[in-house]
N, CA, C and O atoms as a MOPAC input file, in Angstrom:
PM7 MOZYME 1SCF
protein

 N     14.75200 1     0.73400 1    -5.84200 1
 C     13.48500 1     0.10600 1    -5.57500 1
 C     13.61700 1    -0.91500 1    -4.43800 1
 O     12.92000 1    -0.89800 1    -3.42400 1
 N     14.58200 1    -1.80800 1    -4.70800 1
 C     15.26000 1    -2.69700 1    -3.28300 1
 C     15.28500 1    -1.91300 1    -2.11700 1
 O     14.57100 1    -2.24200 1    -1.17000 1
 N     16.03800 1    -0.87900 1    -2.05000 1
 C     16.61100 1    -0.16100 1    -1.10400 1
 C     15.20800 1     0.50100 1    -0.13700 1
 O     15.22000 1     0.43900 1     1.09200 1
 N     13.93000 1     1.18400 1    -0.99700 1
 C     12.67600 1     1.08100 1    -0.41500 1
 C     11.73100 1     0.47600 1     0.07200 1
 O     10.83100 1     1.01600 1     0.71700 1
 N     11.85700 1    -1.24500 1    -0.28600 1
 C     11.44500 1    -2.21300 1     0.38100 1
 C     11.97800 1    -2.23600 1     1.37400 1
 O     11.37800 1    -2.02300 1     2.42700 1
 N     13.26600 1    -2.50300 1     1.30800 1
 C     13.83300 1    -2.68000 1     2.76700 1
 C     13.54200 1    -1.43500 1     3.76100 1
 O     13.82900 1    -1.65900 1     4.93700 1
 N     13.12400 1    -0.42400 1     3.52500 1
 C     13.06800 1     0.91300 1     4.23400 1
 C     11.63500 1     0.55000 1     5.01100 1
 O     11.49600 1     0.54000 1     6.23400 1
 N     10.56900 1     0.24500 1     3.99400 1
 C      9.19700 1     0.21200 1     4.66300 1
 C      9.20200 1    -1.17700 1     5.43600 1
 O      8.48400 1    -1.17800 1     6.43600 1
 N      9.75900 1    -2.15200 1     5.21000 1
 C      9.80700 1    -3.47100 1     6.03800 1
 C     10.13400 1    -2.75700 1     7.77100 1
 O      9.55100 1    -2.56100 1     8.83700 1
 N     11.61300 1    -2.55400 1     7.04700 1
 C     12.22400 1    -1.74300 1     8.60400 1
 C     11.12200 1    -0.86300 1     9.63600 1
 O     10.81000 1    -1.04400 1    10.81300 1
 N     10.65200 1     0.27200 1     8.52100 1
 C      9.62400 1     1.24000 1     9.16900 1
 C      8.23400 1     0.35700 1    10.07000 1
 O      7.80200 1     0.60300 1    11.19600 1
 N      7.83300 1    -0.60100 1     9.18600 1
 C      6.86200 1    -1.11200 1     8.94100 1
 C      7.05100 1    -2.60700 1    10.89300 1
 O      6.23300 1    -3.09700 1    11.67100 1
 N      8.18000 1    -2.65200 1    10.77500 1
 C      8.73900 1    -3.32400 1    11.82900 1
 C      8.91100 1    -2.92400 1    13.02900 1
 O      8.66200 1    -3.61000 1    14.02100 1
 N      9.46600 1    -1.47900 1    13.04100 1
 C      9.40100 1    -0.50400 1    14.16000 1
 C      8.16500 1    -0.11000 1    14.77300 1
 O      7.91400 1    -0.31700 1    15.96000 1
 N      7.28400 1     0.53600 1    13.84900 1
 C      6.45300 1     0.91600 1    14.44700 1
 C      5.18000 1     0.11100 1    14.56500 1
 O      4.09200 1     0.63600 1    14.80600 1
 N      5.37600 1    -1.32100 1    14.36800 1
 C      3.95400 1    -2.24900 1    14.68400 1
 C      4.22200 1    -2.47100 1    16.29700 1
 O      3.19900 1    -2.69700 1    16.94200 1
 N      5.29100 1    -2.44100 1    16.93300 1
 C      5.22400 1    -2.34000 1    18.40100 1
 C      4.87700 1    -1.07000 1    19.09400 1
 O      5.24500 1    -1.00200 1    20.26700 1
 N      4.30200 1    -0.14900 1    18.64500 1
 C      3.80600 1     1.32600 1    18.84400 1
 C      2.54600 1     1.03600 1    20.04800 1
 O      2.49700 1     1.71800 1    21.07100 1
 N      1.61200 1    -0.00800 1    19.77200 1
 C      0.28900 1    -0.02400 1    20.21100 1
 C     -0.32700 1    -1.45900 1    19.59400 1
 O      0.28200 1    -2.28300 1    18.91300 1
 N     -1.40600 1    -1.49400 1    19.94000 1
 C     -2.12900 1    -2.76800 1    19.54500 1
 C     -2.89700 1    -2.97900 1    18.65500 1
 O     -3.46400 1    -4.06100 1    18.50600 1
 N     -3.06200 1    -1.88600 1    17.84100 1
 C     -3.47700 1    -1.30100 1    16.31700 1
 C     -2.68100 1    -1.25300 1    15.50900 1
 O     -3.01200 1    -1.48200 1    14.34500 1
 N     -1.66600 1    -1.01200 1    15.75600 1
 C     -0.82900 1    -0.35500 1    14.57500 1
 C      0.17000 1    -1.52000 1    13.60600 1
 O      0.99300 1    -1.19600 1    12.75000 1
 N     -0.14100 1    -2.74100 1    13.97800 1
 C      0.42900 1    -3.92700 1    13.12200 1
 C     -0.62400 1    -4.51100 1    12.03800 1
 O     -0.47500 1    -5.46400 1    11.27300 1
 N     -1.89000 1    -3.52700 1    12.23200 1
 C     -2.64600 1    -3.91500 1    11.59900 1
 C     -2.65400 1    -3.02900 1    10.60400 1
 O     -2.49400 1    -3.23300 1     9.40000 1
 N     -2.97600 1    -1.38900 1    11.54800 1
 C     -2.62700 1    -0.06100 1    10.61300 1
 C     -1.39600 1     0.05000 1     9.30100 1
 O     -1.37200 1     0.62200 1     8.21100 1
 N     -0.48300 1    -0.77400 1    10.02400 1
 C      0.57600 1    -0.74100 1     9.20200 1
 C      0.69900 1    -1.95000 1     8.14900 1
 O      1.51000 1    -2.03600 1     7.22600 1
 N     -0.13200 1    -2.70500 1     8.45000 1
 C      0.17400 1    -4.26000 1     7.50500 1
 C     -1.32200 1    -4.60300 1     6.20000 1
 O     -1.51000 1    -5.51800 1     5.39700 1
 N     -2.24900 1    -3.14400 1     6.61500 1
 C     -3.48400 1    -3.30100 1     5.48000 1
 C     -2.95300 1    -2.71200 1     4.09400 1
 O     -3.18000 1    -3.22100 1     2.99700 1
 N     -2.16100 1    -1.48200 1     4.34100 1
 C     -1.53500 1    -1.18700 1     3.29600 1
 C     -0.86300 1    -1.85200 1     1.95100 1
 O     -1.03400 1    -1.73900 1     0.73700 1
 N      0.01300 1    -2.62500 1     2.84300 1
 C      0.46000 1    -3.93300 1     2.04100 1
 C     -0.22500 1    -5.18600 1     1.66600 1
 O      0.36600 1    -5.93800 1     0.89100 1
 N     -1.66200 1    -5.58700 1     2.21400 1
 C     -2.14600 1    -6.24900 1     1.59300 1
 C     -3.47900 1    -5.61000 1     0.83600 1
 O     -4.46300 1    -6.32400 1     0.64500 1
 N     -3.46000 1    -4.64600 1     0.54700 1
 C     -4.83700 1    -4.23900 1    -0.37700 1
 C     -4.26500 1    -4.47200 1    -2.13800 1
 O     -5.00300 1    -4.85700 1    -3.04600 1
 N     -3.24900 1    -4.23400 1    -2.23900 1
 C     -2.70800 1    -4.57500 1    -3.93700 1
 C     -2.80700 1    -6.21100 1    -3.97600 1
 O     -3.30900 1    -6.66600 1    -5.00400 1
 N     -2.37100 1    -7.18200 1    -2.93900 1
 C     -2.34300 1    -8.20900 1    -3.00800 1
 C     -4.15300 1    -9.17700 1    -3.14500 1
 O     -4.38800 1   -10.33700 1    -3.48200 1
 N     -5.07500 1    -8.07500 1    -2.72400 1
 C     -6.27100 1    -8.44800 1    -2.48500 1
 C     -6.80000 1    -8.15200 1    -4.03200 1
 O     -7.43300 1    -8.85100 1    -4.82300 1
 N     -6.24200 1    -6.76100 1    -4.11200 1
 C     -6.50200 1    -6.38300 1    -5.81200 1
 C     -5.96400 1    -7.30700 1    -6.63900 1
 O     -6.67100 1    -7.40100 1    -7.64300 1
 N     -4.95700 1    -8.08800 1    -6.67300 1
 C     -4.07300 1    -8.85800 1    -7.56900 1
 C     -5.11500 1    -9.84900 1    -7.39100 1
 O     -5.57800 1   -10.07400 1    -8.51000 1
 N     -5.70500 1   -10.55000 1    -6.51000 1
 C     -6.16500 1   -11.44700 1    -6.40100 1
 C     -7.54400 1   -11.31000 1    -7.22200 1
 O     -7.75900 1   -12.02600 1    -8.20000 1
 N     -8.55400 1   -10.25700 1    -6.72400 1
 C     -9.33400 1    -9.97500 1    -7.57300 1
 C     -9.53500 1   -10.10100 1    -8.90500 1
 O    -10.52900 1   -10.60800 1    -9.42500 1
 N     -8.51100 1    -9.60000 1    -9.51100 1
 C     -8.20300 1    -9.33500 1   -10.86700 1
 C     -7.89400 1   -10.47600 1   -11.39200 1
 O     -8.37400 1   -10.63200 1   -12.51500 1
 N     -7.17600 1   -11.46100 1   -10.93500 1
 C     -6.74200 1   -13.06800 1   -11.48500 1
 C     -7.87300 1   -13.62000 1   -11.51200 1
 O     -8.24300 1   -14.14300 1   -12.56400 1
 N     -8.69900 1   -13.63800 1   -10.36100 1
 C     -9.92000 1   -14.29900 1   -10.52000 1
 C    -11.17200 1   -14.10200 1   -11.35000 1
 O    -12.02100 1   -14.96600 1   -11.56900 1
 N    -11.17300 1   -12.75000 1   -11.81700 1
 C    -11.96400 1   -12.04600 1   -12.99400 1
 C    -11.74200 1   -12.39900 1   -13.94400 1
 O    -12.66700 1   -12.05700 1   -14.68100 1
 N    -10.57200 1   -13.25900 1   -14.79600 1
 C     -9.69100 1   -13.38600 1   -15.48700 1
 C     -8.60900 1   -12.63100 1   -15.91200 1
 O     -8.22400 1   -12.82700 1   -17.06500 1
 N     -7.89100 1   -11.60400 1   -15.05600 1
 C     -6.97100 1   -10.17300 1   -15.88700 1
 C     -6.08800 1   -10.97600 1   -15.23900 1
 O     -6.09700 1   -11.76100 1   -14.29100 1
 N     -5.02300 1   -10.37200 1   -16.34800 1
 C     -3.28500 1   -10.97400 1   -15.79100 1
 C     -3.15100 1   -11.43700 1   -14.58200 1
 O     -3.88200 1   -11.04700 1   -13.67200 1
 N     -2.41000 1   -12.13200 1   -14.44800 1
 C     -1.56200 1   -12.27500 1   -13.28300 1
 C     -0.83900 1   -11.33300 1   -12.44900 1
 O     -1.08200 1   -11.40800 1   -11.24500 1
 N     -0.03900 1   -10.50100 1   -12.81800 1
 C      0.58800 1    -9.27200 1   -12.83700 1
 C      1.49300 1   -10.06400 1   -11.68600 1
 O      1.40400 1    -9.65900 1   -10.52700 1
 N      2.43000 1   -11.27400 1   -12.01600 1
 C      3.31900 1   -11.80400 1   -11.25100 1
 C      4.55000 1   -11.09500 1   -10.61800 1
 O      5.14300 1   -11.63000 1    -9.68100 1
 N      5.04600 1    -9.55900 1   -11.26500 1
 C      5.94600 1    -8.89200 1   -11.39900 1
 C      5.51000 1    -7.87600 1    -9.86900 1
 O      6.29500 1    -7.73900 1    -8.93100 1
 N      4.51400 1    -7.43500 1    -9.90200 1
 C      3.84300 1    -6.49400 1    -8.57800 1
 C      3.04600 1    -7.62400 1    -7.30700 1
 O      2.89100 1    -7.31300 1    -6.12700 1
 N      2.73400 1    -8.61800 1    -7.77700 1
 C      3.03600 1    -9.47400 1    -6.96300 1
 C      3.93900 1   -10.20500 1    -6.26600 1
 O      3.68700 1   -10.86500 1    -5.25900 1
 N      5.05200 1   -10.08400 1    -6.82900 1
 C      6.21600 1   -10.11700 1    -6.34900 1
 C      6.98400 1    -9.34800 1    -4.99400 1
 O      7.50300 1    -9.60000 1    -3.90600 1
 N      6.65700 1    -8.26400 1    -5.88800 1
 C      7.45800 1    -7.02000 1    -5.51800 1
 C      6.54600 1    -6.93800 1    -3.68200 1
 O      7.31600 1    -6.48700 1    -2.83500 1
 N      5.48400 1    -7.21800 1    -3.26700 1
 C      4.50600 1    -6.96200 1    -2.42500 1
 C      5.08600 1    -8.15100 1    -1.42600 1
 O      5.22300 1    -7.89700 1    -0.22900 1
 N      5.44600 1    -9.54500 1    -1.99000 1
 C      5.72400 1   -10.19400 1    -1.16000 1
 C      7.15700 1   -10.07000 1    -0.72700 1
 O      7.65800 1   -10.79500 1     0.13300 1
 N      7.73300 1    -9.20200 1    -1.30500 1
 C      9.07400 1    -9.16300 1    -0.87500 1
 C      9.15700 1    -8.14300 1     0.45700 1
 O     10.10300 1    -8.01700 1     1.23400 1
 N      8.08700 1    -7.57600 1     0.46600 1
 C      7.96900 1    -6.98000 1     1.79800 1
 C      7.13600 1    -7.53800 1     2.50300 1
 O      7.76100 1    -8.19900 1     3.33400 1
 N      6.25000 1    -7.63000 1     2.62000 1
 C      5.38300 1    -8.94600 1     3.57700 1
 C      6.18000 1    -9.85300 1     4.08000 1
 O      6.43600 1    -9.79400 1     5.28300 1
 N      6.70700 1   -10.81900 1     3.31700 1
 C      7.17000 1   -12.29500 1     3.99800 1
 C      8.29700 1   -11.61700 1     5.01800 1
 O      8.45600 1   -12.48700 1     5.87300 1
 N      8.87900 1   -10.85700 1     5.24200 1
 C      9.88200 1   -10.49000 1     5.61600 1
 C      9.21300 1   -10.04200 1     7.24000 1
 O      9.78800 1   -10.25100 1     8.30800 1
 N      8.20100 1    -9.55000 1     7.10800 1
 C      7.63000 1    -8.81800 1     8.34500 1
 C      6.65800 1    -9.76900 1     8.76700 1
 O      5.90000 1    -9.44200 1     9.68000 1
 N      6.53000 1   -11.23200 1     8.09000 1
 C      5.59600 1   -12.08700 1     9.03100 1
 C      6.52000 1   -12.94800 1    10.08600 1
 O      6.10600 1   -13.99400 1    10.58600 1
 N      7.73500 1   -12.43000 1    10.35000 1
 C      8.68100 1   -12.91600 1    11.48700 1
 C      8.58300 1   -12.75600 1    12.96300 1
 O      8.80000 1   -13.34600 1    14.02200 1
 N      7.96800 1   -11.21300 1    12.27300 1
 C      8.05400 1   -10.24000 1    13.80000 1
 C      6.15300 1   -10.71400 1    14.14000 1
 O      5.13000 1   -10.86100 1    13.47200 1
 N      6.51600 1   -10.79100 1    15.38400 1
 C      5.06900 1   -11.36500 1    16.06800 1
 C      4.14900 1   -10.39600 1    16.11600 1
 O      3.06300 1   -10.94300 1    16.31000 1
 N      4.01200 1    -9.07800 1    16.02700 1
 C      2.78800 1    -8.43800 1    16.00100 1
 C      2.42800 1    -8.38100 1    14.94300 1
 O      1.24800 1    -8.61500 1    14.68000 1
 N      3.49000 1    -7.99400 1    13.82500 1
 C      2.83800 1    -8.20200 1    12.57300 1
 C      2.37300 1    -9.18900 1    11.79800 1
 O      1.70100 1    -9.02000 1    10.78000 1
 N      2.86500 1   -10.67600 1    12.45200 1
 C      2.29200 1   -11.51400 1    12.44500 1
 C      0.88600 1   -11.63500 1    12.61400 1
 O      0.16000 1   -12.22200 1    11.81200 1
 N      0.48600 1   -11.05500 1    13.70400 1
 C     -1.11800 1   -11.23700 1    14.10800 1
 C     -1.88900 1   -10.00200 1    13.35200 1
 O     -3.09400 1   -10.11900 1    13.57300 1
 N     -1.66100 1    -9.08200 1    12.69500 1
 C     -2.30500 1    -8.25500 1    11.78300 1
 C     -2.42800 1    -8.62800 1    10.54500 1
 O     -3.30400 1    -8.25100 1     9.76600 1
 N     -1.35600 1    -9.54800 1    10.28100 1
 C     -1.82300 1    -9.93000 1     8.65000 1
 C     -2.46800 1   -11.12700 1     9.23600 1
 O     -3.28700 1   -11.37500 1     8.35100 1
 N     -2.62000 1   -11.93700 1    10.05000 1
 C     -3.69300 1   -12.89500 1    10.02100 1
 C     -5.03100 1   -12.06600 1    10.47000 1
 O     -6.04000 1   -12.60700 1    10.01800 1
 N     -5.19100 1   -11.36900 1    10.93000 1
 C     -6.18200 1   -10.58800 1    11.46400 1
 C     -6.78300 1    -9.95800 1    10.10500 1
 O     -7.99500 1    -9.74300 1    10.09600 1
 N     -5.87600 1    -9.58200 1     8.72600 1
 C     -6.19900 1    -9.36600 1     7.61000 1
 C     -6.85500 1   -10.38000 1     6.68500 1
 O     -7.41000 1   -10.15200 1     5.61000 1
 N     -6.70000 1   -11.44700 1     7.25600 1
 C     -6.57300 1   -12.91200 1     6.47400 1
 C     -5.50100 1   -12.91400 1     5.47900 1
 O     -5.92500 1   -13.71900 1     4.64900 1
 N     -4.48000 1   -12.53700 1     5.10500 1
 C     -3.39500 1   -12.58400 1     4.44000 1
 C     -3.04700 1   -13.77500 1     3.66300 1
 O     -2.66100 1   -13.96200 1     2.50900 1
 N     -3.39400 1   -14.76000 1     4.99400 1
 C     -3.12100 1   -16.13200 1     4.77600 1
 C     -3.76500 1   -16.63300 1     3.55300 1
 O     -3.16200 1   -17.22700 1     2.65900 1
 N     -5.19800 1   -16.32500 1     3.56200 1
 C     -6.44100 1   -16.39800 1     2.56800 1
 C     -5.88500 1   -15.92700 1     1.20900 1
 O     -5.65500 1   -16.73900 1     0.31200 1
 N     -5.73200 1   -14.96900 1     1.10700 1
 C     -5.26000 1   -14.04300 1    -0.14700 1
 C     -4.09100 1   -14.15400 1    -0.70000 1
 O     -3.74300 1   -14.08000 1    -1.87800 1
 N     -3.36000 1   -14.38900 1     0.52100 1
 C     -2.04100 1   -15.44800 1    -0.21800 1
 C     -2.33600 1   -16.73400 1    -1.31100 1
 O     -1.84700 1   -16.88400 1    -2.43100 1
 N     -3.15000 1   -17.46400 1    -0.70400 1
 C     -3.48800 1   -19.25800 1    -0.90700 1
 C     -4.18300 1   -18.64400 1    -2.68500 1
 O     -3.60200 1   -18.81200 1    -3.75700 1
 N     -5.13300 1   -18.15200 1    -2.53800 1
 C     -5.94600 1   -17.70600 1    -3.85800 1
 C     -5.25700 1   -16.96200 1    -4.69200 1
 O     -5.81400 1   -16.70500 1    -5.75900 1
 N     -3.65200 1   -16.32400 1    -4.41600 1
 C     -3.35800 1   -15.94300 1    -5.43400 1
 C     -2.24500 1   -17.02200 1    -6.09600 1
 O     -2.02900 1   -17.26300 1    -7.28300 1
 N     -1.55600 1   -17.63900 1    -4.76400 1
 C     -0.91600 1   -18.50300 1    -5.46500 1
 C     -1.45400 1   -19.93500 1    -6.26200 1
 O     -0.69800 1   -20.49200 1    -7.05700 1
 N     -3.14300 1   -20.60400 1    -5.91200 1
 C     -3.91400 1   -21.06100 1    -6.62100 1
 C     -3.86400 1   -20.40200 1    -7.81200 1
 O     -3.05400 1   -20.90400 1    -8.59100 1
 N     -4.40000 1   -19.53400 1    -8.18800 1
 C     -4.86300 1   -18.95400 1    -9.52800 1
 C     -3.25400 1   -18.85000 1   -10.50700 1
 O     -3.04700 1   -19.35000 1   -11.61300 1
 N     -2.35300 1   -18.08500 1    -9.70800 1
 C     -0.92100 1   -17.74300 1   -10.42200 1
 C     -0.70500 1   -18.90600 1   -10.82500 1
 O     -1.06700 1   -19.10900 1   -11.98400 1
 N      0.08400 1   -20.34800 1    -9.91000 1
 C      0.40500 1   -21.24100 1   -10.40600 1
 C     -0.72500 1   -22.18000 1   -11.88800 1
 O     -0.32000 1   -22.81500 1   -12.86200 1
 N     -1.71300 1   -21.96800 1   -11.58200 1
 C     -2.55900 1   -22.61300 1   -12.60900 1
 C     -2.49900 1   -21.84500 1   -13.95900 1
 O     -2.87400 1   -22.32600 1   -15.02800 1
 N     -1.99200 1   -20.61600 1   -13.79500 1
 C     -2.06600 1   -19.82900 1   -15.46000 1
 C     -0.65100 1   -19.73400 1   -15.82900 1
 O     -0.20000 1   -19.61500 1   -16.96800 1
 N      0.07600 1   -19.80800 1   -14.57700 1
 C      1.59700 1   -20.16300 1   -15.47000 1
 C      1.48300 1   -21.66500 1   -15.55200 1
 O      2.67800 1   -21.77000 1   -15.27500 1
 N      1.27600 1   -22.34700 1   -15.62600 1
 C      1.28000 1   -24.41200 1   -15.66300 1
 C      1.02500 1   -24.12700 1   -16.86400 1
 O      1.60800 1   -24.81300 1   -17.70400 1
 N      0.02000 1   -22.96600 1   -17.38700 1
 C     -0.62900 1   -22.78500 1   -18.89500 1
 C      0.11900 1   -22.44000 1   -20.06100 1
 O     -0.04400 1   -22.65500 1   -21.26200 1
 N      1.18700 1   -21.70600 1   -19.22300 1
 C      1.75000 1   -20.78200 1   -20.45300 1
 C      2.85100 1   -21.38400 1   -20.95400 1
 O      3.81500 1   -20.85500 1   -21.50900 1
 N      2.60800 1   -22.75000 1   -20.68000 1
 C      5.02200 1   -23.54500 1   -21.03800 1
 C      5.74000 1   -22.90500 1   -20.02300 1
 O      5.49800 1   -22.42500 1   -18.91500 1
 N      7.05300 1   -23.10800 1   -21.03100 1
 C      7.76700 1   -23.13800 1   -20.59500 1
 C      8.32000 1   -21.45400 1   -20.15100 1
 O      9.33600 1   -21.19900 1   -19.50400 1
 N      7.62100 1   -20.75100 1   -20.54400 1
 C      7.89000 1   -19.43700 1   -19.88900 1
 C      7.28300 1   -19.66500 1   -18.24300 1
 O      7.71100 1   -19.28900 1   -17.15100 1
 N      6.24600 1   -20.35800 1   -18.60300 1
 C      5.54800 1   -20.08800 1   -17.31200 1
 C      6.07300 1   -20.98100 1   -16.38900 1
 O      5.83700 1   -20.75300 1   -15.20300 1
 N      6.96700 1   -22.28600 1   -16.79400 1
 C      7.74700 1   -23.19100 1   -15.80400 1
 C      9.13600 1   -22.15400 1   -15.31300 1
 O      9.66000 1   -22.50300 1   -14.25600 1
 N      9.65400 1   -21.10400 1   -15.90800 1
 C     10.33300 1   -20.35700 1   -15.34600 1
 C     10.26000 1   -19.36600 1   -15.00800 1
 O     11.12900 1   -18.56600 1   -15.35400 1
 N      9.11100 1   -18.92700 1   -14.11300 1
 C      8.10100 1   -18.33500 1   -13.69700 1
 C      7.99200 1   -19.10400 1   -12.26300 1
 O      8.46000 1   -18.52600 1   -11.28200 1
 N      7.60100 1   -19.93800 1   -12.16000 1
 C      7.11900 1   -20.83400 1   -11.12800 1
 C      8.37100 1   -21.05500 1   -10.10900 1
 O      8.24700 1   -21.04500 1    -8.88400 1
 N      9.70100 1   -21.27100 1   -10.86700 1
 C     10.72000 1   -21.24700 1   -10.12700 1
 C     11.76800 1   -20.00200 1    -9.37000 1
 O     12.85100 1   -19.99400 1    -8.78400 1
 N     10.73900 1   -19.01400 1    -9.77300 1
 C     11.11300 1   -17.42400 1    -9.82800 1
 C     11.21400 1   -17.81500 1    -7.99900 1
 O     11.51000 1   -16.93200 1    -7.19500 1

């Protein structure tokens, strides 16, 4: 599962220098679960901290490289980031001490 993150980061890295679309083409993918995660927290449904995870472990990695930089802001990423980590941190603060080791994840 590691080994495929790192594959689509890589992929995902290569080919955002293709054209002047394609950091976007390539970077909506990865934030539509994160938009869904967000959704869903804010409805009240889980957190689902575990696939949220897993999403930023490929994202943060590819907001280095400068085109893909400007596609996830062009996504608002930034936005959907802020609202999930608002909502996440406030329902783990809730849950104890599971959720204080959670927070330090």
């Amino acid at each position: 599962s590691r080994l495929v993150r790192c594959a689509v980061v890589r992929l995902c890295a290569r080919t955002a220098g293709l054209g002047p679309s394609m950091a976007t083409f390539c970077a909506q993918p990865l934030v539509e679960p994160l938009a869904a995660a967000a959704k869903a927290v804010a409805q009240g449904g889980p957190p689902l901290a575990e696939g949220i995870r897993r999403v930023l472990e490929v994202v943060v990695p590819l907001t280095a490289k400068p085109a893909l930089k400007a596609g996830l802001l062009e996504l608002r990423t930034a936005g959907v980031l802020a609202h999930i980590t608002h909502r996440l941190i406030g329902r783990l603060a809730e849950e104890g001490v599971e959720g204080q080791a959670a927070l330090t994840m």
